[in-house]
Chimera marker file (.cmm) of the C-alpha trace (Angstrom):
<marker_set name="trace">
<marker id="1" x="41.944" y="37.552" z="144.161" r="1" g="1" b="0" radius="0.5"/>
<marker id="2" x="44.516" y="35.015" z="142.002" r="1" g="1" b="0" radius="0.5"/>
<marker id="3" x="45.556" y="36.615" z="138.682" r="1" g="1" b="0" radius="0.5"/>
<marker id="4" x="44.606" y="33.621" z="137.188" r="1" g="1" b="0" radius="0.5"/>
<marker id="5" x="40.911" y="34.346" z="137.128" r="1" g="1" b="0" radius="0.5"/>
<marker id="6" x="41.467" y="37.605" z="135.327" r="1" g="1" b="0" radius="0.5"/>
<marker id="7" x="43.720" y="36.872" z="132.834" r="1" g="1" b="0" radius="0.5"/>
<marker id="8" x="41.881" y="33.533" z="131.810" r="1" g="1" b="0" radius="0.5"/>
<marker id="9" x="38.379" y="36.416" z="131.054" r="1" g="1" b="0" radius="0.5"/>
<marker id="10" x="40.890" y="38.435" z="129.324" r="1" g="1" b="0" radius="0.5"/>
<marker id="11" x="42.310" y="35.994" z="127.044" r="1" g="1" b="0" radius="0.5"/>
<marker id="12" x="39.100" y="34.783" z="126.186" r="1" g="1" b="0" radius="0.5"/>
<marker id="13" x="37.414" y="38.191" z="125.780" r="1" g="1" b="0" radius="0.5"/>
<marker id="14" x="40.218" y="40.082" z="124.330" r="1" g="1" b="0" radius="0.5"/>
<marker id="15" x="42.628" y="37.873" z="122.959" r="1" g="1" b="0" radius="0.5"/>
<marker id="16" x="40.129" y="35.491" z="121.265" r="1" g="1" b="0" radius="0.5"/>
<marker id="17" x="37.386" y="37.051" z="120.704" r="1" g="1" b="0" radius="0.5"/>
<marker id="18" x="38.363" y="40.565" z="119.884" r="1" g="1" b="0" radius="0.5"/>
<marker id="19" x="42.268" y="40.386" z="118.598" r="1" g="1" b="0" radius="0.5"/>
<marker id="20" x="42.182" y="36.478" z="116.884" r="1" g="1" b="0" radius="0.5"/>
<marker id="21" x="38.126" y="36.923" z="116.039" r="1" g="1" b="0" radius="0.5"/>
<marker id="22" x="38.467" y="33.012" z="116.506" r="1" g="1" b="0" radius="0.5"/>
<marker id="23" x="35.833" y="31.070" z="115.354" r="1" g="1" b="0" radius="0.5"/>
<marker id="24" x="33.295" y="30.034" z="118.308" r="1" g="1" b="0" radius="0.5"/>
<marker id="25" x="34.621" y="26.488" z="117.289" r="1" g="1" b="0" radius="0.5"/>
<marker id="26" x="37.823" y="27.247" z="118.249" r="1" g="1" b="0" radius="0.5"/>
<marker id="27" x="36.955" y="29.464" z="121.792" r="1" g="1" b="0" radius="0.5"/>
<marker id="28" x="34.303" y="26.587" z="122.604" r="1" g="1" b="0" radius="0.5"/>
<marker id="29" x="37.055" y="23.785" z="122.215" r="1" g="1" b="0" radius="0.5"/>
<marker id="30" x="39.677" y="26.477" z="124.189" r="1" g="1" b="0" radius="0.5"/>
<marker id="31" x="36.837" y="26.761" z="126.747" r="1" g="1" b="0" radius="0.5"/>
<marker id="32" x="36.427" y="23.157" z="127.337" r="1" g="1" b="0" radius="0.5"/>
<marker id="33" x="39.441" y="22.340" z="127.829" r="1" g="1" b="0" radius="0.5"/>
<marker id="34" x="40.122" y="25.139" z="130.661" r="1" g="1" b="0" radius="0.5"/>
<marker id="35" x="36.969" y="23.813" z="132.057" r="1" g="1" b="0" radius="0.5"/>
<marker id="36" x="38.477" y="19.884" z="131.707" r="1" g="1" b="0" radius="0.5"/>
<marker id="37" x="41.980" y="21.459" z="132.925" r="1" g="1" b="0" radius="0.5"/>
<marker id="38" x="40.212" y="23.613" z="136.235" r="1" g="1" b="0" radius="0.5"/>
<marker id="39" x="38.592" y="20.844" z="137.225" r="1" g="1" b="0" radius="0.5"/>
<marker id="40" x="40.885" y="18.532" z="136.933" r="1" g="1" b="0" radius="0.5"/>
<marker id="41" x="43.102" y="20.554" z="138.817" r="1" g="1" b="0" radius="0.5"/>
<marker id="42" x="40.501" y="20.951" z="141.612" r="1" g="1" b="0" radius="0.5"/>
<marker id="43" x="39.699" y="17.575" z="142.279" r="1" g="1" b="0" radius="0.5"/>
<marker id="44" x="43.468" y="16.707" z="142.441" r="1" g="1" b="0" radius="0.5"/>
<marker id="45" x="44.456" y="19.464" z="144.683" r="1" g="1" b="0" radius="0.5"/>
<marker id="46" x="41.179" y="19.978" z="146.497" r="1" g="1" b="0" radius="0.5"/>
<marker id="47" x="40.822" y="23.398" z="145.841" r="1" g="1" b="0" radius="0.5"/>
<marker id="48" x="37.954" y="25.460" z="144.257" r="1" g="1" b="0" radius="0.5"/>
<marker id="49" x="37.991" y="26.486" z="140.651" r="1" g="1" b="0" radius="0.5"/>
<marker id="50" x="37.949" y="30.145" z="141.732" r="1" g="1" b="0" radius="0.5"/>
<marker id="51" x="40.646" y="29.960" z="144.664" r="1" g="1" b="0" radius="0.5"/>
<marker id="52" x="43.549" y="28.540" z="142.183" r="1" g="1" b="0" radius="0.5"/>
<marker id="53" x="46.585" y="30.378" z="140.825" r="1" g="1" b="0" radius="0.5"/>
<marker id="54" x="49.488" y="30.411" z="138.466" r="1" g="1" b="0" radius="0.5"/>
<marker id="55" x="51.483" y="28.310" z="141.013" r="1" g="1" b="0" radius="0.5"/>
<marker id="56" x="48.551" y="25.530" z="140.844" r="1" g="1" b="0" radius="0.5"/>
<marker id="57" x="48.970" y="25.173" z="137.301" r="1" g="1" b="0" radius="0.5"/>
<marker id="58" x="52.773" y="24.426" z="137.060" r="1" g="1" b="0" radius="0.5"/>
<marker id="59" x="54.584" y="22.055" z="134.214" r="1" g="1" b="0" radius="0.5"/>
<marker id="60" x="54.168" y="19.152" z="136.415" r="1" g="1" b="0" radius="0.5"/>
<marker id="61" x="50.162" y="19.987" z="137.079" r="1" g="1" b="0" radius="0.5"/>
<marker id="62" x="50.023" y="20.494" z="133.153" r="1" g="1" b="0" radius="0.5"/>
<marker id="63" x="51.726" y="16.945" z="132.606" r="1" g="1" b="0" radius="0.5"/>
<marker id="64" x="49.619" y="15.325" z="134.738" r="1" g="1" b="0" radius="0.5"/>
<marker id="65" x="46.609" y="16.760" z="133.472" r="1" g="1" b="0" radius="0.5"/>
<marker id="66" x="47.497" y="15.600" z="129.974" r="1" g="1" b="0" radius="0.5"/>
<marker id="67" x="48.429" y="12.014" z="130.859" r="1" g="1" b="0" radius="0.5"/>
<marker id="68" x="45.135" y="12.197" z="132.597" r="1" g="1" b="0" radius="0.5"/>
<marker id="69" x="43.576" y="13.086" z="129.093" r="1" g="1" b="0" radius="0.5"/>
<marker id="70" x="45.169" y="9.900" z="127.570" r="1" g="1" b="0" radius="0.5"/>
<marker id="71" x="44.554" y="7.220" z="130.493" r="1" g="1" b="0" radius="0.5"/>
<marker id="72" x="41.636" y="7.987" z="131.937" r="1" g="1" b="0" radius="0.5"/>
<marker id="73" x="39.514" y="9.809" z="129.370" r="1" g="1" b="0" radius="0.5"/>
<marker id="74" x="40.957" y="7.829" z="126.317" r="1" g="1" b="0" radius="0.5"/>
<marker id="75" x="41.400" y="11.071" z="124.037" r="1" g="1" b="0" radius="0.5"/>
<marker id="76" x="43.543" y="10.620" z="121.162" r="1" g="1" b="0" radius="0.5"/>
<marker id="77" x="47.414" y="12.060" z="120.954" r="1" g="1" b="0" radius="0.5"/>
<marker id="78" x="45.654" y="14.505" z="118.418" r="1" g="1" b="0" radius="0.5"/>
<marker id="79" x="42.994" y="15.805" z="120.820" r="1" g="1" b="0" radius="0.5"/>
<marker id="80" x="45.755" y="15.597" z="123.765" r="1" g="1" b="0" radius="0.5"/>
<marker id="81" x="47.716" y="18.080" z="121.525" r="1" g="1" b="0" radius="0.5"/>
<marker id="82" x="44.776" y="20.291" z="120.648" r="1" g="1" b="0" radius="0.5"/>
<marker id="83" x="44.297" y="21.037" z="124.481" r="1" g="1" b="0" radius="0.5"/>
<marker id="84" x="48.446" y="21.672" z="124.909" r="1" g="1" b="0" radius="0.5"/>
<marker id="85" x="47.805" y="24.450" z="122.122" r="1" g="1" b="0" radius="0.5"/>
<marker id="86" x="45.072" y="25.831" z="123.910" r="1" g="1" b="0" radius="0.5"/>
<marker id="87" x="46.935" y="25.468" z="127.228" r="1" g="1" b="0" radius="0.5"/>
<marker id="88" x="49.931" y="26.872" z="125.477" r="1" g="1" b="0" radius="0.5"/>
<marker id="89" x="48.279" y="29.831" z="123.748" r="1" g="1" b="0" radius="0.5"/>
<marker id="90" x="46.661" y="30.884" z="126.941" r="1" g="1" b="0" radius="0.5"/>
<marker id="91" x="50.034" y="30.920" z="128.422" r="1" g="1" b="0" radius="0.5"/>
<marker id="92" x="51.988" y="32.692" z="126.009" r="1" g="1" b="0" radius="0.5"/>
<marker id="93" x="49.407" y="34.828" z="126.814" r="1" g="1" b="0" radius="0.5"/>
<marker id="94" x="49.781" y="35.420" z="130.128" r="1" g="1" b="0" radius="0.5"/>
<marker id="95" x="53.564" y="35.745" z="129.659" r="1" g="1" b="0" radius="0.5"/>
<marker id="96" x="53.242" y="39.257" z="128.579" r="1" g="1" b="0" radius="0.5"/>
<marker id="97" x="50.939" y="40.399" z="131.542" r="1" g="1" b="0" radius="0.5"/>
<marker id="98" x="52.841" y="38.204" z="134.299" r="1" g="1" b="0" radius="0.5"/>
<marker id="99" x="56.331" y="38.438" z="134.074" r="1" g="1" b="0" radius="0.5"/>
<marker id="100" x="56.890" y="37.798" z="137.670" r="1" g="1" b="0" radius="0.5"/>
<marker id="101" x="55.479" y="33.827" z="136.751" r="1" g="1" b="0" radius="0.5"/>
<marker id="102" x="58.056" y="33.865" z="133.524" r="1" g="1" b="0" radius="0.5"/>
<marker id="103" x="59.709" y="30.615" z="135.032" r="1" g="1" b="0" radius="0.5"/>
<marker id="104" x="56.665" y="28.945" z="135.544" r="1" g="1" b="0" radius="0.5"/>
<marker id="105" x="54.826" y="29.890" z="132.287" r="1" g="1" b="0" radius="0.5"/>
<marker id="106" x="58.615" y="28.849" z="130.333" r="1" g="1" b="0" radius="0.5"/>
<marker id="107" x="58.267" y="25.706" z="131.929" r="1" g="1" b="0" radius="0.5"/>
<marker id="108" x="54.489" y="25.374" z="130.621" r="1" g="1" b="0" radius="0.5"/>
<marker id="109" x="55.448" y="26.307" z="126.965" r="1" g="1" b="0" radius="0.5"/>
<marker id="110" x="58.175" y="23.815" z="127.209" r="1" g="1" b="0" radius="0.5"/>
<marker id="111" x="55.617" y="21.018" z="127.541" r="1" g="1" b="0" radius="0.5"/>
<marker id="112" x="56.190" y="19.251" z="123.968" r="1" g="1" b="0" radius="0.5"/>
<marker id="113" x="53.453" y="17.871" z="121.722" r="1" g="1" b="0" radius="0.5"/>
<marker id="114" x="53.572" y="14.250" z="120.949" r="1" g="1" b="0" radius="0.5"/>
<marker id="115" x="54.266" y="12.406" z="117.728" r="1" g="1" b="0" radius="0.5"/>
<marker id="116" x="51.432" y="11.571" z="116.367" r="1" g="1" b="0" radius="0.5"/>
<marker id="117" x="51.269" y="9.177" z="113.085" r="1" g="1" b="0" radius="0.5"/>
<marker id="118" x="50.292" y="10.575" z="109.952" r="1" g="1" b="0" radius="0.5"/>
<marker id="119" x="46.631" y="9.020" z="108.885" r="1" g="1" b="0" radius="0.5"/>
<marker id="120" x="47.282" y="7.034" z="105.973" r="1" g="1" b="0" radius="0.5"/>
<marker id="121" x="45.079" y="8.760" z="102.595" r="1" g="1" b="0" radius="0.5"/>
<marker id="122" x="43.121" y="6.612" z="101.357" r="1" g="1" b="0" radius="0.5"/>
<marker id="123" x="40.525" y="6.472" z="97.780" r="1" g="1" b="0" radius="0.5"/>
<marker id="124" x="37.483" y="5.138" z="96.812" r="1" g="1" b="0" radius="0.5"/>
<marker id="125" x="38.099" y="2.627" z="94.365" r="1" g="1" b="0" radius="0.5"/>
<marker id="126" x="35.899" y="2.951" z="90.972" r="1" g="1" b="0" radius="0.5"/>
<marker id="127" x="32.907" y="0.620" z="92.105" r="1" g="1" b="0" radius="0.5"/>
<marker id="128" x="32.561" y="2.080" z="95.893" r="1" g="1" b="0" radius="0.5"/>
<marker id="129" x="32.067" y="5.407" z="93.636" r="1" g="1" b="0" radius="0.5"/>
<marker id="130" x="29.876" y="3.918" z="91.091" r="1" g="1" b="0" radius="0.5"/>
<marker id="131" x="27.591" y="2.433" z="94.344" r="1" g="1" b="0" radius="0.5"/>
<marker id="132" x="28.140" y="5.720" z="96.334" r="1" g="1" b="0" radius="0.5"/>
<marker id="133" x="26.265" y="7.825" z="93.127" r="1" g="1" b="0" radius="0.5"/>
<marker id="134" x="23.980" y="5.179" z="92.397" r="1" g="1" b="0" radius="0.5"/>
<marker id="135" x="22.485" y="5.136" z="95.472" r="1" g="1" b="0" radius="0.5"/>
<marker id="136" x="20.314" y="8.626" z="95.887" r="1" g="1" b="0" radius="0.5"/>
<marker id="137" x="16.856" y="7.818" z="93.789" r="1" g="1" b="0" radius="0.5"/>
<marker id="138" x="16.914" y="10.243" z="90.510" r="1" g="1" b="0" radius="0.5"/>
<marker id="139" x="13.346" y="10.030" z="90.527" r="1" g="1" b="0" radius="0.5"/>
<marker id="140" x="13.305" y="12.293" z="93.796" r="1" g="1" b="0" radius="0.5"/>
<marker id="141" x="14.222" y="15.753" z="93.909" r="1" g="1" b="0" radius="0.5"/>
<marker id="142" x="16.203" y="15.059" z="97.292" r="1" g="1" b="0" radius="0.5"/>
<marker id="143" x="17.965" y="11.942" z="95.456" r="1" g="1" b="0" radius="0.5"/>
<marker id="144" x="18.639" y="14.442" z="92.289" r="1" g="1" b="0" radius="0.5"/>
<marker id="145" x="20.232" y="16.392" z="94.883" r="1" g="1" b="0" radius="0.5"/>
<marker id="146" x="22.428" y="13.911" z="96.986" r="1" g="1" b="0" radius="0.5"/>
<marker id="147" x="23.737" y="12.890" z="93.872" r="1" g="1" b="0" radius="0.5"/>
<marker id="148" x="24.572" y="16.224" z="92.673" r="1" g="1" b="0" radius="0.5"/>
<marker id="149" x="26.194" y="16.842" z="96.060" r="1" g="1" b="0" radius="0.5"/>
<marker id="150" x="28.376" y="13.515" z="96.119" r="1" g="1" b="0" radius="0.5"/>
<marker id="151" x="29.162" y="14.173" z="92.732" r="1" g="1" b="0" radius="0.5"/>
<marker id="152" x="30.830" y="17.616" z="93.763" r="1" g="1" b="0" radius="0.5"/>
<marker id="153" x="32.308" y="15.725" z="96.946" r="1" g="1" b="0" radius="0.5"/>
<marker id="154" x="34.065" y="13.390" z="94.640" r="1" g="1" b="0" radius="0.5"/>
<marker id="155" x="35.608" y="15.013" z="92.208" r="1" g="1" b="0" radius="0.5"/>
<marker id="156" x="36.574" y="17.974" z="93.938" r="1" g="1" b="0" radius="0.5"/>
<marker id="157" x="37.512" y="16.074" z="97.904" r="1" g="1" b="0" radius="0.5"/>
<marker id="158" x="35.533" y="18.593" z="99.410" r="1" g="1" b="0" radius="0.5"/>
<marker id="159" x="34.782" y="18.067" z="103.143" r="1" g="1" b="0" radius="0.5"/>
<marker id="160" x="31.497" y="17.861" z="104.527" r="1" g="1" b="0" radius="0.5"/>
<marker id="161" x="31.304" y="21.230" z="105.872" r="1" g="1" b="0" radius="0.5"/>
<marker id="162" x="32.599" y="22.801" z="103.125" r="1" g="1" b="0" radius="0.5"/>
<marker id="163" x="30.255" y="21.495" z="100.572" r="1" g="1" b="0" radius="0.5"/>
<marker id="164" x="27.179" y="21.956" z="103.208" r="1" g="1" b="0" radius="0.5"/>
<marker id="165" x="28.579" y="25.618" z="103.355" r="1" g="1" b="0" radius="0.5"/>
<marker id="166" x="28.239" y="25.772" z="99.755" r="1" g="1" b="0" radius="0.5"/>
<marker id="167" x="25.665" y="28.728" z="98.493" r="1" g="1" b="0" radius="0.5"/>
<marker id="168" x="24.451" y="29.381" z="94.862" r="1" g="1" b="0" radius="0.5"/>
<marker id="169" x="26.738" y="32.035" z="94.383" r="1" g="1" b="0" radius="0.5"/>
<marker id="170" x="29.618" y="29.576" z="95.390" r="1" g="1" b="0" radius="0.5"/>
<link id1="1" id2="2" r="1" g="1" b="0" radius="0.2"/>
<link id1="2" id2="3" r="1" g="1" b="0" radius="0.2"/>
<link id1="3" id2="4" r="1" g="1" b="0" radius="0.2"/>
<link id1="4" id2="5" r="1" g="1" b="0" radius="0.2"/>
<link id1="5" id2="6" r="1" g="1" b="0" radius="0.2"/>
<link id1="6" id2="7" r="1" g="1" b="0" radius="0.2"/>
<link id1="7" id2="8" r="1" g="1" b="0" radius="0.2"/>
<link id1="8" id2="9" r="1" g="1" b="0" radius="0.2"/>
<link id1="9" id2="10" r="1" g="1" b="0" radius="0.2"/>
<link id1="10" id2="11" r="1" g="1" b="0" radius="0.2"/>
<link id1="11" id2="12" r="1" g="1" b="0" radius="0.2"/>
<link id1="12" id2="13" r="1" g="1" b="0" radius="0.2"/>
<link id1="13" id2="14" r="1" g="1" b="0" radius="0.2"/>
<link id1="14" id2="15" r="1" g="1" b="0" radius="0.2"/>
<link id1="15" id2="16" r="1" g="1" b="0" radius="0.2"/>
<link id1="16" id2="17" r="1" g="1" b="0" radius="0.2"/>
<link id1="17" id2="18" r="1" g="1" b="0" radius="0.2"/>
<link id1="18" id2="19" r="1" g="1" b="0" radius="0.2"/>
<link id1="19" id2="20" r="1" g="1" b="0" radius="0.2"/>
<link id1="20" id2="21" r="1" g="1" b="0" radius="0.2"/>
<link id1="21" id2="22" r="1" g="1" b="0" radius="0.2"/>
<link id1="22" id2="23" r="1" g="1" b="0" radius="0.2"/>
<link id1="23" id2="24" r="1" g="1" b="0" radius="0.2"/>
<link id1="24" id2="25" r="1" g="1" b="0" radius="0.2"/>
<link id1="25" id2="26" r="1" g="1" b="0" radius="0.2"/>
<link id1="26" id2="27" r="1" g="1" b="0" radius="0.2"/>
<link id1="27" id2="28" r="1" g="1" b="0" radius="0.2"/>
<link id1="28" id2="29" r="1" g="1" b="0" radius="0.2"/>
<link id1="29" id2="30" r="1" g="1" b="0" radius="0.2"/>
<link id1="30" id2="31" r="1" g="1" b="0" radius="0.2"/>
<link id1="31" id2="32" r="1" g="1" b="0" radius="0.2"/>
<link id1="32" id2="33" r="1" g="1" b="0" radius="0.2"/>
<link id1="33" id2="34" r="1" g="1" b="0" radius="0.2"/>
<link id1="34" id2="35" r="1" g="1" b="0" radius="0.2"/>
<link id1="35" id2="36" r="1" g="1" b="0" radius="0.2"/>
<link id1="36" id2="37" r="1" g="1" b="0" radius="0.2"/>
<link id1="37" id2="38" r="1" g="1" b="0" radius="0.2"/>
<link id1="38" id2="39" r="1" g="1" b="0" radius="0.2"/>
<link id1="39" id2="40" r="1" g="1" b="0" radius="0.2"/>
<link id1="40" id2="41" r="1" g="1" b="0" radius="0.2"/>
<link id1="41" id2="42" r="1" g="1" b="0" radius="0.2"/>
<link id1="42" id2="43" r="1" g="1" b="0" radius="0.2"/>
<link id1="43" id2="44" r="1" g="1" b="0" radius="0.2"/>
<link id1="44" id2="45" r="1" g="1" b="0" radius="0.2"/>
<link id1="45" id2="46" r="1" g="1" b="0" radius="0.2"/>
<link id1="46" id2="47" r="1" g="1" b="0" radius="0.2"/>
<link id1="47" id2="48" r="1" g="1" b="0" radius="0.2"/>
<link id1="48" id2="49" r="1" g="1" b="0" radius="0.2"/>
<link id1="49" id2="50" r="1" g="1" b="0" radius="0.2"/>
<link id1="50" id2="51" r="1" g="1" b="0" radius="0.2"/>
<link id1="51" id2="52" r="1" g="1" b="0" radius="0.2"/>
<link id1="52" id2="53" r="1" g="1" b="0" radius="0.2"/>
<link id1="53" id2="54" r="1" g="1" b="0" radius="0.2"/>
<link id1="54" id2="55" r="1" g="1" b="0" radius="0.2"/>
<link id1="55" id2="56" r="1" g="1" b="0" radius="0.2"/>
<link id1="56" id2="57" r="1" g="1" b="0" radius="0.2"/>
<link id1="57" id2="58" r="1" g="1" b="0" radius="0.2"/>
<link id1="58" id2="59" r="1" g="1" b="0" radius="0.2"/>
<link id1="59" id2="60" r="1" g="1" b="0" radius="0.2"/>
<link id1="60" id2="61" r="1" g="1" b="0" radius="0.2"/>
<link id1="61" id2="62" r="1" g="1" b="0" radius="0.2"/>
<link id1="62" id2="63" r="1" g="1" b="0" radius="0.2"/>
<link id1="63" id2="64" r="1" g="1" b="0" radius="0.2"/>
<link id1="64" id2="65" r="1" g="1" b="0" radius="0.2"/>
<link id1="65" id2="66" r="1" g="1" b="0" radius="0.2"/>
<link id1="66" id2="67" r="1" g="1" b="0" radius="0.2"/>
<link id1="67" id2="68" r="1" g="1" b="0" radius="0.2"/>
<link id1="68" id2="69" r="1" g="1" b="0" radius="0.2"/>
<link id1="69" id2="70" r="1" g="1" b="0" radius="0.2"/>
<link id1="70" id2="71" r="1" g="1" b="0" radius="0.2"/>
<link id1="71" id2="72" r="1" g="1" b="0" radius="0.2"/>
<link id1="72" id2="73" r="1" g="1" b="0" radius="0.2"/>
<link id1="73" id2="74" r="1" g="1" b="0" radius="0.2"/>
<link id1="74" id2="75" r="1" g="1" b="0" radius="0.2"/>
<link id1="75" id2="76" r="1" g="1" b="0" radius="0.2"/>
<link id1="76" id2="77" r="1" g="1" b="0" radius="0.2"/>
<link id1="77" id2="78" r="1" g="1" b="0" radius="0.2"/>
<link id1="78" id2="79" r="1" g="1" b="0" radius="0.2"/>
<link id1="79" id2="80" r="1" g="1" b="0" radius="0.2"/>
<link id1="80" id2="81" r="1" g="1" b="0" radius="0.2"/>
<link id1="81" id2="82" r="1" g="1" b="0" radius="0.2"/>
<link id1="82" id2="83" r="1" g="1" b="0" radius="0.2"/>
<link id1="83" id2="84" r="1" g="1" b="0" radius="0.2"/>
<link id1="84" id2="85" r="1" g="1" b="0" radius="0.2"/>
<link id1="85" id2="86" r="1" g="1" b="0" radius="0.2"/>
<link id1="86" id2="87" r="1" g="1" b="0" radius="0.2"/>
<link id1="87" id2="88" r="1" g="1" b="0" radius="0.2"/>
<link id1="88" id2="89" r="1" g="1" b="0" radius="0.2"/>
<link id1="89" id2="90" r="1" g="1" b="0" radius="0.2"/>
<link id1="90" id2="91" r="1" g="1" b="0" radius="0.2"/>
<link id1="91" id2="92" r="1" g="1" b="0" radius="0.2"/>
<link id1="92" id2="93" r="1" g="1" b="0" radius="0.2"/>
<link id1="93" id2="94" r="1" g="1" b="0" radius="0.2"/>
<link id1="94" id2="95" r="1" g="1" b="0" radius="0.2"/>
<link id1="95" id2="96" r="1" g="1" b="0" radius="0.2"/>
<link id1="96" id2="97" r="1" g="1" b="0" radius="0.2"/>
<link id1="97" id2="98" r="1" g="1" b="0" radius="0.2"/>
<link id1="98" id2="99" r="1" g="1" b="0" radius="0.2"/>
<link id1="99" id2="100" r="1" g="1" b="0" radius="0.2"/>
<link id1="100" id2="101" r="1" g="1" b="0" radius="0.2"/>
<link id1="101" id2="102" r="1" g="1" b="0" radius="0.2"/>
<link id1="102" id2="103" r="1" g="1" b="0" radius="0.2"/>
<link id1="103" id2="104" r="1" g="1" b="0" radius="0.2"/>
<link id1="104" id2="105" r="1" g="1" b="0" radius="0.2"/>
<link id1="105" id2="106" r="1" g="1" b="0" radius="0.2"/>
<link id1="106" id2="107" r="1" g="1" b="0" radius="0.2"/>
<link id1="107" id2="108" r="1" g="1" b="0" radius="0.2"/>
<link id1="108" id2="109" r="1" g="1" b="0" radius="0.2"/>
<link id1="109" id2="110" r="1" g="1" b="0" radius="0.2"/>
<link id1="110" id2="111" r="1" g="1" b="0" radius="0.2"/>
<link id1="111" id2="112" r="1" g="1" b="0" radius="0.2"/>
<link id1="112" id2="113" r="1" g="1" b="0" radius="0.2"/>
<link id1="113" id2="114" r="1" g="1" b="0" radius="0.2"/>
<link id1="114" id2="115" r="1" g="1" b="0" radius="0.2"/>
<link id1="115" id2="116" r="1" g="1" b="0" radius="0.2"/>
<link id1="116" id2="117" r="1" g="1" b="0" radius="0.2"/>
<link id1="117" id2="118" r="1" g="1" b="0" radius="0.2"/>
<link id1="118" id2="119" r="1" g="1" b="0" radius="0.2"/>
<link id1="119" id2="120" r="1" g="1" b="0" radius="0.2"/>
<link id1="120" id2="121" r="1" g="1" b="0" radius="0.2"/>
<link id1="121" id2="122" r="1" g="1" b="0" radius="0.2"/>
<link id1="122" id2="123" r="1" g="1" b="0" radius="0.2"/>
<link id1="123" id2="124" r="1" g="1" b="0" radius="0.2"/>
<link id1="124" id2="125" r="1" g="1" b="0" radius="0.2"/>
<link id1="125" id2="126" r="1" g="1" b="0" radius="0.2"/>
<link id1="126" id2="127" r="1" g="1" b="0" radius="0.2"/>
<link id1="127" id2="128" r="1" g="1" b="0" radius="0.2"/>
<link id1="128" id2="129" r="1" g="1" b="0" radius="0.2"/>
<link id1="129" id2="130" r="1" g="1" b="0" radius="0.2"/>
<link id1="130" id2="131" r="1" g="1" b="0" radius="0.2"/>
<link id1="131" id2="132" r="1" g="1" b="0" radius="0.2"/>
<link id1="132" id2="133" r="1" g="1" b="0" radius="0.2"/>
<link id1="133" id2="134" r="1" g="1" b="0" radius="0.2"/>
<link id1="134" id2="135" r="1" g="1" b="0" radius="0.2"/>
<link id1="135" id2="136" r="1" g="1" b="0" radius="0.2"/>
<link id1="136" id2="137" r="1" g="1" b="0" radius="0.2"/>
<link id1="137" id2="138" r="1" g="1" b="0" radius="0.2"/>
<link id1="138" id2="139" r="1" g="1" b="0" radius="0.2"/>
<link id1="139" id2="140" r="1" g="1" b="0" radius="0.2"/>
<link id1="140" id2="141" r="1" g="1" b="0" radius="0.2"/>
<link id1="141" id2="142" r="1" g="1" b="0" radius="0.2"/>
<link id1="142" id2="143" r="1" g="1" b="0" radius="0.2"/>
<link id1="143" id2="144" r="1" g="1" b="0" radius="0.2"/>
<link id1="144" id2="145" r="1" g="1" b="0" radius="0.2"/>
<link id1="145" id2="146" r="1" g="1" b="0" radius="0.2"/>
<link id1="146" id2="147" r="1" g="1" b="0" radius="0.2"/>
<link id1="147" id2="148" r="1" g="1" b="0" radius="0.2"/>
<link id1="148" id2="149" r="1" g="1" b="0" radius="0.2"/>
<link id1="149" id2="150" r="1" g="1" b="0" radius="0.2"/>
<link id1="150" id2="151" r="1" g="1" b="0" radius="0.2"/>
<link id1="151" id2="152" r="1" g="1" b="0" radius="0.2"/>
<link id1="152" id2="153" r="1" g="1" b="0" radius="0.2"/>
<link id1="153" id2="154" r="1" g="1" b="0" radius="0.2"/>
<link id1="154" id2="155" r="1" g="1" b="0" radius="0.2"/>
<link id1="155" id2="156" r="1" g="1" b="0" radius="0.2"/>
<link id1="156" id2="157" r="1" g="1" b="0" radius="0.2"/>
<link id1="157" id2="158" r="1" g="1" b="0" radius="0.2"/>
<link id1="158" id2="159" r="1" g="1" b="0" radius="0.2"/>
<link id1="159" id2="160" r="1" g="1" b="0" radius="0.2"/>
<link id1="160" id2="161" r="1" g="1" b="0" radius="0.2"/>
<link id1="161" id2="162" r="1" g="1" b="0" radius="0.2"/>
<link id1="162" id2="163" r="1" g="1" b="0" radius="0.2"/>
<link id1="163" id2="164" r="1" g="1" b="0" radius="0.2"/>
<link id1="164" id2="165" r="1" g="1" b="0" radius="0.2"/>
<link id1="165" id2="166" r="1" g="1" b="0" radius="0.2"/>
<link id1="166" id2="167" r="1" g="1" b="0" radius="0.2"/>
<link id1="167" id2="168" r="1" g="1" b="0" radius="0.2"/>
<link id1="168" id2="169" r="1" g="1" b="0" radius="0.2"/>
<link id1="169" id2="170" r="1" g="1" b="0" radius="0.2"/>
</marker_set>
């Protein structure tokens, strides 16, 4: 059996789940892209999921796999970056239970992240506000509440799933 098999369980069982108690946002979006990354790898080398190894998934493998990301799926040099952390963190991983693959995993974590440009910030101007809060129907108890809800968004630049997260005792 590859160690690669093993340790991926482990650093998704142990590390993530049980050390990092990462959010099941953050292990789904890790698990996807080990799934996009396997597969990937599969197809390109011909070789089952189950049957690869550290050697399969070298820097140059890695690379690839992330100019694949760009070209061919069209992800965004944000998203590529998000699956080079997950990549990464899986690796750094694997550095302290592999230390006969230390050259190959140092090559791995070598793999930069791109430059991405900063989004520009941008406001509502006072009528886009004044049309945004005018718009639930204050007759309604559903419109009372959208407007008490954009109100809160607005003056406080909460994001949607922090003011859906809100409670009462919030």
């Amino acid at each position: 059996m590859s160690a690669l098999a093993p340790t991926l369980e482990a650093f998704f069982t142990q590390r993530l789940a049980a050390q990092l108690n990462a959010s099941p946002n953050t292990i789904a979006s890790y698990r996807d892209t080990f799934k996009l990354l396997l597969s990937y790898v599969a197809s390109t080398r011909g070789t089952a999921p189950s049957k690869l190894d550290f050697e399969d998934l070298d820097a140059k493998v890695i690379a690839n796999f992330l100019e694949h990301l760009e070209t061919q799926r069209g992800v965004s040099i944000s998203t590529r970056n998000a699956r080079l952390a997950a990549i990464h963190s899986m690796f750094r991983f694997a550095a302290v239970r592999h230390p006969e693959h230390a050259r190959l995993i140092s090559r791995v974590l070598d793999i930069p992240t791109k430059r991405t440009r900063p989004a520009a910030v941008t406001y509502l101007t006072r009528p886009e506000i004044e049309a945004l809060l005018g718009a639930p129907d204050p007759a309604k108890r559903l419109g009372r509440r959208d407007h008490a809800l954009l109100l809160v968004a607005i003056q406080t630049g909460l994001r949607v799933s922090e003011l859906t997260g809100l409670r009462r005792a919030d």
